[in-house]
C-alpha positions as CSV (number, residue, x, y, z in Angstrom):
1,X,-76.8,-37.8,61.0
2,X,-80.0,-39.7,61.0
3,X,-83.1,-37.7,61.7
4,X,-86.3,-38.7,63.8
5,X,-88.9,-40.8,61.6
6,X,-92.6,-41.4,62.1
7,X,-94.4,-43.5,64.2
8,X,-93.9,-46.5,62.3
9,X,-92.2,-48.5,64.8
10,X,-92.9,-48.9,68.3
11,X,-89.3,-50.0,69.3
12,X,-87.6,-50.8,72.0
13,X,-83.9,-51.6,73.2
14,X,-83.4,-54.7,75.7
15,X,-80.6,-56.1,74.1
16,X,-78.5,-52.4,74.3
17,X,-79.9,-51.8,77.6
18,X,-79.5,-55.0,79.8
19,X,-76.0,-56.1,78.2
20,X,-73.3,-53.9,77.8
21,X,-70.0,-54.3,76.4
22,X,-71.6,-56.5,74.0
23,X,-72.6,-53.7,71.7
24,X,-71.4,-50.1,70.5
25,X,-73.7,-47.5,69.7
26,X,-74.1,-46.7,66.4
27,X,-75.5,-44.8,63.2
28,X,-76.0,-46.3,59.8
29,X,-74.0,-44.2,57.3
30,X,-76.5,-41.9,55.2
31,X,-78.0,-43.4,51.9
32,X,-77.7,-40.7,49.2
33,X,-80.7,-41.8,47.2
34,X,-82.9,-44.3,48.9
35,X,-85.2,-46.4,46.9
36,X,-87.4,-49.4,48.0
37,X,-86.8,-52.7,46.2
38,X,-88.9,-55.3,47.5
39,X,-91.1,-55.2,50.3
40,X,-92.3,-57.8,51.9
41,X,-96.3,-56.1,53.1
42,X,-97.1,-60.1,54.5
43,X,-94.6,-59.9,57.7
44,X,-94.9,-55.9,57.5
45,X,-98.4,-57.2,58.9
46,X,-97.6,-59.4,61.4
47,X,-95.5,-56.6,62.8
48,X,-98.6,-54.9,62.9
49,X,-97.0,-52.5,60.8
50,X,-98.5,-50.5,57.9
51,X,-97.4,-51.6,54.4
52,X,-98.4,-48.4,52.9
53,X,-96.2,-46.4,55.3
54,X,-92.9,-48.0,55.1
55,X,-93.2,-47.4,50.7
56,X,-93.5,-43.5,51.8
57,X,-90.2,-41.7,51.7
58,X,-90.5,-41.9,55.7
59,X,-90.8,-45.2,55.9
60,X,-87.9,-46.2,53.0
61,X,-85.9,-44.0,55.4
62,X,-86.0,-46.1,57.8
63,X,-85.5,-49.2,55.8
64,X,-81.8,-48.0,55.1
65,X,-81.2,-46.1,58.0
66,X,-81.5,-42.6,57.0
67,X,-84.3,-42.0,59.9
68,X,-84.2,-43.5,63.4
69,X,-87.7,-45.0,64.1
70,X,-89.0,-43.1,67.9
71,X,-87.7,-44.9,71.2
72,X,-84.8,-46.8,69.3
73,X,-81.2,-47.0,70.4
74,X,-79.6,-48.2,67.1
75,X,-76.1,-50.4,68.6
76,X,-73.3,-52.5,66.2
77,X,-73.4,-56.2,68.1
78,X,-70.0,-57.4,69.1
79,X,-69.1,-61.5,68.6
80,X,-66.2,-63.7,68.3
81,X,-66.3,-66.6,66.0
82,X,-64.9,-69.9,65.0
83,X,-64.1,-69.6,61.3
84,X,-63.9,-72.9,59.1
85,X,-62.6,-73.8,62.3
86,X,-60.1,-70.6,63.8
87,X,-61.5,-68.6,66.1
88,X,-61.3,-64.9,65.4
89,X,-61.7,-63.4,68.8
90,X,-63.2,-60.3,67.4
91,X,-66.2,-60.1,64.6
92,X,-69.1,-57.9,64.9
93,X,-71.5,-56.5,62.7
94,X,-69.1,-54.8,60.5
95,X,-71.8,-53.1,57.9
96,X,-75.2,-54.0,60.2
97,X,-77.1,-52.1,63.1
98,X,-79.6,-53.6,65.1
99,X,-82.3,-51.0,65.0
100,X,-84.2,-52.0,68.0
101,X,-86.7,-54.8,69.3
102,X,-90.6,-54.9,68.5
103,X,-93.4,-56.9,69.7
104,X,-95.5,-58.0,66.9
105,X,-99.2,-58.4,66.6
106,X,-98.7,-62.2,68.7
107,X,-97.2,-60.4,71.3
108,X,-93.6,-62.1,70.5
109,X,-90.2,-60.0,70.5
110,X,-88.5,-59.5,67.2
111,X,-85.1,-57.5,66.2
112,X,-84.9,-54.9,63.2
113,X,-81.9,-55.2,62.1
114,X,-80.0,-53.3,59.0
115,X,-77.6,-55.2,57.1
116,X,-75.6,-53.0,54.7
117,X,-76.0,-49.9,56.5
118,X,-72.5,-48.9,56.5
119,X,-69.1,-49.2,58.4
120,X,-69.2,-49.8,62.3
121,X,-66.2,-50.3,64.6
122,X,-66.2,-54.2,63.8
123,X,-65.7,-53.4,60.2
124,X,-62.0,-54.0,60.1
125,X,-60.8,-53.1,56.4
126,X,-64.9,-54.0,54.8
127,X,-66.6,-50.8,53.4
128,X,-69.3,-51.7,55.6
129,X,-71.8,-52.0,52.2
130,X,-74.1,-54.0,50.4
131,X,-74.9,-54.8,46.8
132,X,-78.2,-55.5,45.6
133,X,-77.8,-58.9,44.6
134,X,-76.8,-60.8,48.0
135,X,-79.2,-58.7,49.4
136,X,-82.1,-59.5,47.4
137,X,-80.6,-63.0,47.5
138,X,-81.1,-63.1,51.5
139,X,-84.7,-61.9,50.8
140,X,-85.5,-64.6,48.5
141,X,-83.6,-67.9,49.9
142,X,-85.0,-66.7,53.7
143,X,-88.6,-66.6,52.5
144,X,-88.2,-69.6,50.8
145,X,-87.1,-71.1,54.1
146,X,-89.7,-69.5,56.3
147,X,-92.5,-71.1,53.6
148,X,-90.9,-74.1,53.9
149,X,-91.4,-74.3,57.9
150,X,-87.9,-73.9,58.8
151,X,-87.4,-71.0,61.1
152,X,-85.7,-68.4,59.5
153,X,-84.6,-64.9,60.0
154,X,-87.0,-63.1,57.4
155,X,-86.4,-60.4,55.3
156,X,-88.9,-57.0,55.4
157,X,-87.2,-55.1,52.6
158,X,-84.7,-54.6,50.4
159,X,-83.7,-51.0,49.1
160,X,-81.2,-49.4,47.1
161,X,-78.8,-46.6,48.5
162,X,-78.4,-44.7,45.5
163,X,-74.8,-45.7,45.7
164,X,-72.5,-47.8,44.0
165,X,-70.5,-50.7,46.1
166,X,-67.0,-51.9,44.7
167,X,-66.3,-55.8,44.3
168,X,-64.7,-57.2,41.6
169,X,-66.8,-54.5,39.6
170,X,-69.3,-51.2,40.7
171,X,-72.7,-52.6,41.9
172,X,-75.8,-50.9,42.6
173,X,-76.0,-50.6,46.8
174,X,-78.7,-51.8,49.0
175,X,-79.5,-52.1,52.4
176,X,-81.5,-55.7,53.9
177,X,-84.3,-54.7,56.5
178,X,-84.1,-58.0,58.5
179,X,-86.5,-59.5,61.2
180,X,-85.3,-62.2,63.8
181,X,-86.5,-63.8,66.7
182,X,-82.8,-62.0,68.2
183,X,-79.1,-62.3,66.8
184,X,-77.6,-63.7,69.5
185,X,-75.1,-66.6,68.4
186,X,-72.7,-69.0,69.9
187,X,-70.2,-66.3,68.9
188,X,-72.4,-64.0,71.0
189,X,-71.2,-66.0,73.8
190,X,-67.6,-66.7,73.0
191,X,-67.3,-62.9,72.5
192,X,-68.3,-62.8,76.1
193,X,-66.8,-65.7,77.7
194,X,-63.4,-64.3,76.1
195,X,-63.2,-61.0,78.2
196,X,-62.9,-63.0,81.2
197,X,-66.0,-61.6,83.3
198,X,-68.7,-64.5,83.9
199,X,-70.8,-62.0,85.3
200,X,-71.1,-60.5,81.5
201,X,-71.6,-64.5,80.4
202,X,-74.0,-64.9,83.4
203,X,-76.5,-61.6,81.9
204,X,-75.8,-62.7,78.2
205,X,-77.1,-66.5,79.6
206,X,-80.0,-65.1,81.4
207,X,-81.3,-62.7,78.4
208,X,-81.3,-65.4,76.8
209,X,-82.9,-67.9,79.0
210,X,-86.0,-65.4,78.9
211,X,-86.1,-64.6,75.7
212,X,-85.7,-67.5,73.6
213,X,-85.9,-70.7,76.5
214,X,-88.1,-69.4,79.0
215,X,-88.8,-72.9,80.0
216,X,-85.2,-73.4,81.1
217,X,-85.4,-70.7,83.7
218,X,-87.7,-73.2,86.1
219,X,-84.9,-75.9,85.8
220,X,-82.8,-76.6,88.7
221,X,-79.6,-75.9,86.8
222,X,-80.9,-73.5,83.9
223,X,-77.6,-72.8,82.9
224,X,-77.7,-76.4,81.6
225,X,-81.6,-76.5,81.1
226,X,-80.5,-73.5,78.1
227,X,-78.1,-75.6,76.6
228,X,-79.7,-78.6,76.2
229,X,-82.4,-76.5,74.7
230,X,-80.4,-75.0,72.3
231,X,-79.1,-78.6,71.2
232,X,-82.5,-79.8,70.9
233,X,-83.2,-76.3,68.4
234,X,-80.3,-77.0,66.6
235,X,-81.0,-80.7,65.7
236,X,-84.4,-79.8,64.9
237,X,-82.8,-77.1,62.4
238,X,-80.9,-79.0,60.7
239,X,-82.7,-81.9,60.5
240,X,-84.7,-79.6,58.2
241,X,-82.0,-78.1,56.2
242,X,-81.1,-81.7,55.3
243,X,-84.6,-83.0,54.7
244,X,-84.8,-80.0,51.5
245,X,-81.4,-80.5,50.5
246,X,-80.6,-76.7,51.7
247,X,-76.6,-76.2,52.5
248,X,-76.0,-73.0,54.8
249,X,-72.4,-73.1,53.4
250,X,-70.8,-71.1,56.1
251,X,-71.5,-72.5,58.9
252,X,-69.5,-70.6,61.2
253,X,-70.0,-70.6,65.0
254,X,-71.3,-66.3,64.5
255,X,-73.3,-67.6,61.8
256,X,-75.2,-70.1,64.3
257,X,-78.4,-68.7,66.7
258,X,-79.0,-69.1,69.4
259,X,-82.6,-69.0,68.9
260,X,-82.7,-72.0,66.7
261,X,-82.9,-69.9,63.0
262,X,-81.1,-70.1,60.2
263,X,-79.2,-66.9,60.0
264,X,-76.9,-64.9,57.6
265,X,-77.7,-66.1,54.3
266,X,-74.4,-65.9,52.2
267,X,-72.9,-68.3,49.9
268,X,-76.2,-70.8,50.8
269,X,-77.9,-73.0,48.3
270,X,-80.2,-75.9,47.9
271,X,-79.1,-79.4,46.3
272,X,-80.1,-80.4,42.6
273,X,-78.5,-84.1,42.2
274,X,-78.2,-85.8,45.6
275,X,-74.4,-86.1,46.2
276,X,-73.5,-85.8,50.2
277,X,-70.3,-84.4,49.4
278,X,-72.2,-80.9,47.8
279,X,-70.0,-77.6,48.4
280,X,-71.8,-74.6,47.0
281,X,-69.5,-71.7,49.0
282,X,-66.4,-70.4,47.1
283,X,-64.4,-70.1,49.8
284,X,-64.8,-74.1,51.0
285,X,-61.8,-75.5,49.8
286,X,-61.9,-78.2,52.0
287,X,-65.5,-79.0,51.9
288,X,-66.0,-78.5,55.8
289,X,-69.3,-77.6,55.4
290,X,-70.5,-80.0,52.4
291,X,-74.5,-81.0,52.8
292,X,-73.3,-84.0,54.6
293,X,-71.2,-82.4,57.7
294,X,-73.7,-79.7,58.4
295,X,-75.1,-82.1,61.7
296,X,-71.1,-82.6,62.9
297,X,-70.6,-79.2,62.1
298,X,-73.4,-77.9,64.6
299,X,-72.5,-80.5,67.4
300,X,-68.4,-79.0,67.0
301,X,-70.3,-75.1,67.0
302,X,-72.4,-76.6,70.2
303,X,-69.5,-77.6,71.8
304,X,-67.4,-74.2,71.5
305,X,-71.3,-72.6,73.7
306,X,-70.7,-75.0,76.2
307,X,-67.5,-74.0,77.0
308,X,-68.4,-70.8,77.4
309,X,-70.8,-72.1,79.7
310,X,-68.8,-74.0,81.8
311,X,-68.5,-71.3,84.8
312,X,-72.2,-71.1,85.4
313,X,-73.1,-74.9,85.1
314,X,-71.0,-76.4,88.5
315,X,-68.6,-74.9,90.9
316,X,-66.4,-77.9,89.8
317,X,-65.1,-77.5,86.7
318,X,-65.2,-81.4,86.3
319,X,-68.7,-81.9,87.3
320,X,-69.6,-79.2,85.2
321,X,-67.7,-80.4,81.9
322,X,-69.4,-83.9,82.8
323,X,-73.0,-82.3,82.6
324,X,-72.2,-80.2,79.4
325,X,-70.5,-83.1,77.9
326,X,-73.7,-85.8,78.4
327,X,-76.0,-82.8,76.6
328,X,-73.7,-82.5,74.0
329,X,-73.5,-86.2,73.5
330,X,-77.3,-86.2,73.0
331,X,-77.1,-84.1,70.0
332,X,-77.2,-86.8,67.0
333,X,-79.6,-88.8,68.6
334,X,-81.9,-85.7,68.9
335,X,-80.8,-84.8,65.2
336,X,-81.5,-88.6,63.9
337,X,-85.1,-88.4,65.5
338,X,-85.9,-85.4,64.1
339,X,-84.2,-86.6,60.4
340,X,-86.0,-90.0,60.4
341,X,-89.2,-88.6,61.1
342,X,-88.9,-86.2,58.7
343,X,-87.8,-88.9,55.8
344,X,-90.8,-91.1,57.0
345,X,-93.2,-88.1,56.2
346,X,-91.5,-88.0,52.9
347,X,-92.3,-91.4,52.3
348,X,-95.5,-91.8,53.7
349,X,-94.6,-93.9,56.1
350,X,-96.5,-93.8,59.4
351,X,-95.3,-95.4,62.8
352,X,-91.5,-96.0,61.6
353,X,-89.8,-98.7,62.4
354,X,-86.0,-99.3,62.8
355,X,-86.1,-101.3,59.7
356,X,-87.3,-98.2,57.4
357,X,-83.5,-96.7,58.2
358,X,-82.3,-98.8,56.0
359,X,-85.5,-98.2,53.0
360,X,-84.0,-94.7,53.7
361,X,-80.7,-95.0,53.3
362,X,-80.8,-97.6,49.8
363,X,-83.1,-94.5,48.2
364,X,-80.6,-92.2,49.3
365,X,-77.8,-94.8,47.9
366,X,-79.9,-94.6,44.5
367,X,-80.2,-90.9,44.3
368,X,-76.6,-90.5,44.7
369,X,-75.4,-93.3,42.4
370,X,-77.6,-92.3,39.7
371,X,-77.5,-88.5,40.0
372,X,-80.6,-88.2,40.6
373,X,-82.7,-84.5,41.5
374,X,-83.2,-84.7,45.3
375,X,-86.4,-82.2,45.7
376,X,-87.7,-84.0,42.0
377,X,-87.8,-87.9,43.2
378,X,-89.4,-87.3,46.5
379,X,-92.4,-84.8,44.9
380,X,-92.5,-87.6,42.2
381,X,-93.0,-90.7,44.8
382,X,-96.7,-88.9,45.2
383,X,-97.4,-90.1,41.7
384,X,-96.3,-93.5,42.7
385,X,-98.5,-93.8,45.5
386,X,-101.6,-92.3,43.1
387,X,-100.8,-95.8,40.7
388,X,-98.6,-93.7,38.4
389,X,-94.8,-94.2,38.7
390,X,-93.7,-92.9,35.3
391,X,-92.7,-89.4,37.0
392,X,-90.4,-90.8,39.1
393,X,-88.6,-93.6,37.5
394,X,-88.0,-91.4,34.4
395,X,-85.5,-89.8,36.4
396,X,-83.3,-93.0,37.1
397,X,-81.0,-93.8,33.8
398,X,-81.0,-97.3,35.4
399,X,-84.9,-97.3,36.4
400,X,-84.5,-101.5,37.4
401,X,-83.0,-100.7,40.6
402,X,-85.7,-97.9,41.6
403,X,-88.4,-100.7,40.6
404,X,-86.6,-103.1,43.4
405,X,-86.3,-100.3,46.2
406,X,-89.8,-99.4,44.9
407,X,-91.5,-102.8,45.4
408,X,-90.0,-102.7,49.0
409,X,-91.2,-99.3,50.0
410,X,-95.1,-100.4,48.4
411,X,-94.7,-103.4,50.6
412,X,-94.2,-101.3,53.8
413,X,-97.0,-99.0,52.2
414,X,-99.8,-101.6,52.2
415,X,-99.4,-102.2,56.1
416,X,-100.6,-99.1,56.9
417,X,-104.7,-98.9,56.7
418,X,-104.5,-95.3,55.0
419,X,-106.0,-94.9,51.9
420,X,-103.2,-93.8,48.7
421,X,-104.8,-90.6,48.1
422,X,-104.5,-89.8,51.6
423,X,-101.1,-90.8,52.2
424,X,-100.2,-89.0,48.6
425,X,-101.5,-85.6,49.8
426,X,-99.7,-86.1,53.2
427,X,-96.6,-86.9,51.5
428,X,-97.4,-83.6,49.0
429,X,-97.9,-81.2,52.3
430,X,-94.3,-81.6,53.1
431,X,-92.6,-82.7,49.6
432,X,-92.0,-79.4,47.8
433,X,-92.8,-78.9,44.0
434,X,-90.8,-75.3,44.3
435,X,-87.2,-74.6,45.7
436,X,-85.0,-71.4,45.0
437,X,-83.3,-73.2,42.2
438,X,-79.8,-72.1,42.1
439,X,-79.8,-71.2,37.9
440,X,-83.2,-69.6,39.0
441,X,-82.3,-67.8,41.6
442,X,-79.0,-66.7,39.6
443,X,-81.7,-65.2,36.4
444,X,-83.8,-63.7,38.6
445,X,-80.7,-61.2,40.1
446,X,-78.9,-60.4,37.4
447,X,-82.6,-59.1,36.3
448,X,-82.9,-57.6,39.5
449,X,-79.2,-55.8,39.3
450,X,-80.0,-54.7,35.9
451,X,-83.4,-52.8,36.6
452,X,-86.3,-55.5,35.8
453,X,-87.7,-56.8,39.1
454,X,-90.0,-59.1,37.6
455,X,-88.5,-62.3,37.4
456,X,-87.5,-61.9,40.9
457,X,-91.1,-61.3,41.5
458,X,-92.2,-63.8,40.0
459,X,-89.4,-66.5,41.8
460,X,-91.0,-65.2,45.3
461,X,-94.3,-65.5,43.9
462,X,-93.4,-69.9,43.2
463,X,-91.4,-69.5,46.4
464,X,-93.9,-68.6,48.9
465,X,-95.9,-71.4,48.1
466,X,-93.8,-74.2,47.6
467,X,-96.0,-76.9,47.8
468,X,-98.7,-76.3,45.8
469,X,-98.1,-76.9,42.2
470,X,-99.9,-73.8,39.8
471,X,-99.9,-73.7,35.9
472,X,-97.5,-71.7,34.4
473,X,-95.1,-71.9,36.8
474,X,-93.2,-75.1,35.1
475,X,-89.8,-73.8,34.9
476,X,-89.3,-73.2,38.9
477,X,-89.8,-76.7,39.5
478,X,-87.1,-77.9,36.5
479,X,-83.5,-79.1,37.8
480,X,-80.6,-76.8,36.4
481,X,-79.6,-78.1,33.1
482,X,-76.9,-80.3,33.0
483,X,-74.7,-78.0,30.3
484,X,-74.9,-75.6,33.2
485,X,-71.9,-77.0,34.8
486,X,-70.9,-76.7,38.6
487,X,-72.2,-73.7,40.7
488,X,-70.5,-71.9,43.3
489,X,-71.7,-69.3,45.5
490,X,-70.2,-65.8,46.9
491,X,-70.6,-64.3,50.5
492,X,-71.5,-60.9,48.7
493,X,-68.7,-58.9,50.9
């Protein structure tokens, strides 16, 4: 049984208290030998929580579960989900507790949630555990996001249990200390739609509304106001996930927030060689969620929340399909907005035009045909811009047909009255030097696992600042080598 901690945390429990049957009360199952991994003291601080506290054996208590911070209700969330396309009715957090809710030092609401903590009543036949490595993967890969500006659930700590998990081997346990705007998802929703009481759907809706869309609530239908608000976050998400060439890899309809995050960070990784058709996950046979469908992918997950919503938008059910179905149309315009004036920043262009789509579209055409590093040409085009294109056309075996796409996007270039060095930094602000590399990341936790943190250190050190480029730190910015062969990823349960 968990015992009462110190004051670290002044928590408290909407979620448990204002929606019932959508969570079970729970305790996180006791962590013989807790030890704190990682800790991350920067968002420790804009919880306006001390650093130095959560290291002391009170505050790694807390971290795994072992102590119940004072005023929290710790509850198991219940959700369906649509899994690479079948629904299973019944999901949960199987081996994760949200802790309680927190209002951080900007006055916004934020979950603590522990991921690993042990079995709940969602955990079917799982052992309700995690190892080290996925969990110190989620730290890493969700940092990287956050510094890239793409909201994120973050990661406050990582710790070991003292305990080893069985996979395909023994590995050392640890528990993830997450922070998220919430962890409601669309499978939040079909969890409640599927127990047939609207009034549940209704409360879930309106929690919602006022925690993550306030703006919606004015509306004159805000049931509609909400959804077309999450389709606008969503587009804007992965808009972003595409512009860095990251792939979610499970992209589940209880893997999707409501709040407009990226969540649950499992078989996820970012692109080397531009190829549309990039599987990372291990379990995607099929390729459903390759780099390219991740936009269809959220409009299909988008459509499975509005019919959930369908009661609460019209008393007709065909007026109130027509409504969801015009928002949900919307969604890849929205996306290709948000896509386009992304890749213009990218490029340097300013004030896009229609005909840049297809300046876009050839590069892309030559990255792909030529295998070339995605994150490495676009930080490269900087040189090009400074008078210096050796950087970038080294990386084309057949460099003639970059020169032609190259004299077309300097054409387009000298129409804008921007000086080069100006338009080079711009174009440096939001072209990253550093991404978690997959061989990289891969080093760096098998380190990790064995005992030696530094590498891993040393990643989130290049991570957290991904857009300035530092001496020394050369090898985070090389592509994998090509002996490496391909890469597949692991869910970690």
């Amino acid at each position: 049984m968990s015992v009462a901690a110190p004051p670290l945390f002044a928590l408290q429990n909407s979620y448990a208290r204002e929606l019932e049957g959508l969570c079970v009360p729970w305790r996180a199952s006791p962590a013989p030998a807790p030890r704190l991994l990682a800790l991350n003291e920067a968002l420790a601080g804009e919880l306006g929580v001390d650093p130095h506290a959560l290291r002391a054996p009170g505050g790694v208590a807390v971290l795994v579960g072992n102590a119940t911070p004072a005023g929290a209700s710790p509850v198991a969330q219940a959700y369906a989900g649509h899994q690479f396309g079948r629904l299973a009715p019944r999901l949960g957090d199987g081996r994760a507790l949200l802790v309680g809710e927190l209002l951080d030092v900007r006055g916004r609401r934020r979950d603590l949630h522990l991921k690993g903590s042990g079995r709940t009543p969602f955990a079917r036949s799982g052992d309700g555990k995690a190892a080290v490595g996925p969990m110190l993967r989620e730290y890493v890969i969700s940092e990287a996001m956050h510094a890239l500006g793409i909201p994120s659930t973050r990661a406050l700590a990582v710790a070991a249990t003292g305990e080893d998990v069985m996979r395909e081997t023994l590995l050392p346990g640890a528990v993830l200390a997450r922070v998220a705007a919430s962890h409601i998802r669309v499978g939040t929703f079909q969890y409640a739609a599927a127990g047939g009481d609207p009034g549940l759907v209704r409360r879930l809706a309106d929690h919602a509304i006022a925690r993550h869309h306030p703006q919606a609530g004015d509306a004159d239908n805000p049931y509609l106001a909400f959804f077309a608000s999450v389709v606008d976050a969503q587009a804007s998400l992965i808009a972003r996930w595409m512009l860095v060439g990251f792939i979610h890899g499970v992209m589940n309809t209880d893997n999707m927030a409501i709040s407009g995050e990226t969540i649950d960070y499992g078989p996820c990784a970012f692109m080397d060689a531009f190829d549309p058709a990039t599987v990372f996950s291990s379990i995607d046979h099929d390729g459903r969620y390759a780099y390219a469908n991740q936009p269809a992918v959220a409009q299909w997950n988008l459509a499975r929340l509005a019919e959930t919503l369908l009661p609460l938008l019209h008393a007709r059910p065909e007026t109130a399909l027509a409504q969801a179905t015009e928002v949900l149309d919307s969604f890849p315009d929205r996306y290709h907005a948000q896509w386009v004036r992304g890749m213009h920043a990218k490029l340097g262009l300013a004030d896009g035009a229609g005909a840049d789509d297809a300046l876009i579209d050839d590069l892309l055409g030559l990255l792909g045909g030529q295998a070339v590093d995605f994150t490495t040409c676009f930080r490269a085009l900087a040189s090009s811009v400074r008078g210096d294109a050796t950087p970038v056309r080294s990386l084309f075996a057949e460099p003639a047909a970059f020169d032609a796409w190259s004299q077309r996007w300097q054409d387009r270039l000298s129409l804008q009255a921007a000086e080069a060095e100006t338009v080079a930094a711009a174009m440096d602000r939001v072209n990253p030097v550093y991404i978690p590399r997959n061989h990289e990341v891969e080093r760096a936790l098998a380190a990790a696992v064995a005992g030696d943190l530094e590498p891993f250190q040393r990643l989130l050190d290049a991570l957290t600042q991904p857009f300035d480029e530092r001496p020394g730190l050369d090898r985070y910015a090389a592509p994998a080598p090509p002996n490496l062969g391909a890469y597949r990823t692991f869910c970690g349960t």
